[in-house]
N, C-alpha and C positions, 0 to 999 in steps of 0.2 A: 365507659370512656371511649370518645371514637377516635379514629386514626386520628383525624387534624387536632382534636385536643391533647394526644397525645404528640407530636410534634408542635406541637406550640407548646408544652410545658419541660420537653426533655429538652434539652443542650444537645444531647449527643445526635439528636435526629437530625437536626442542620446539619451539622460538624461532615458526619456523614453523607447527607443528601448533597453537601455541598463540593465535596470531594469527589462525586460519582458525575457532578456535572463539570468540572474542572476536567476531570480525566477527561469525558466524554471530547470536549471539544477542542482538549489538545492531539487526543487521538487524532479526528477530524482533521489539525490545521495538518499533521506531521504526513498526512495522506494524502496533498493538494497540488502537491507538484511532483508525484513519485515519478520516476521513471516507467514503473511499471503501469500506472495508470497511463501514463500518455501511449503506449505501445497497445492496450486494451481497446483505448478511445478511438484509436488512429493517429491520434495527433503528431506521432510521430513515427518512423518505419524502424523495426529493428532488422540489423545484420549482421551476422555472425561467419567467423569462420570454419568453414566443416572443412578437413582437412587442406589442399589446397588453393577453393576459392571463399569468397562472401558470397552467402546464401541469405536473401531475406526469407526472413520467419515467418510464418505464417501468425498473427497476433491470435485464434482460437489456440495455439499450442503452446503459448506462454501460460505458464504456468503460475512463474514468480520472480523476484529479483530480488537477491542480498547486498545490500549495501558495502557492509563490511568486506564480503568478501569478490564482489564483481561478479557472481556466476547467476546469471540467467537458468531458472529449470522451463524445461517444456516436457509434453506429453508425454517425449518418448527419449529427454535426456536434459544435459546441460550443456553451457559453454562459456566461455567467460573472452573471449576474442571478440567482440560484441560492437558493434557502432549503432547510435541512434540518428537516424534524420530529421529533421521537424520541416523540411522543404518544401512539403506537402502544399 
């Protein structure tokens, strides 16, 4: 029996295949507008504050961005005092 007749005669091989495509491209949309990708792209400048003033970031040193909790990681730390521009 080969792969495709065995997914045309089982149920569960859709149920599945179809769930793994679902995820796939909710992943996808929930990653379309991140913050973090527009600082990546350029599309917009990140600045943060390091002690006294606003330093823009360098976008190679971003890291990552948490939602939940607002704290930007970079290479060599984090911050969560943070402004994005899209002026560009």
């Amino acid at each position: 029996m080969t792969i495709k007749e065995r997914i045309l005669t089982k149920p569960g091989y859709k149920i599945i295949a179809g769930i793994i495509v679902i995820v796939s491209i909710l992943n996808l949309l929930s990653n379309i507008d991140s913050p973090y990708k527009d600082v990546k792209t350029g599309k917009a400048t990140l600045s943060c504050q390091i002690g006294d003033d606003y330093k823009i970031i360098d976008p190679k040193k971003v890291t990552g961005f948490d939602d939940e909790t607002g704290y930007w990681t970079f290479t060599n730390g984090y911050a969560k005092n943070c402004d994005l521009d899209y002026s560009k």
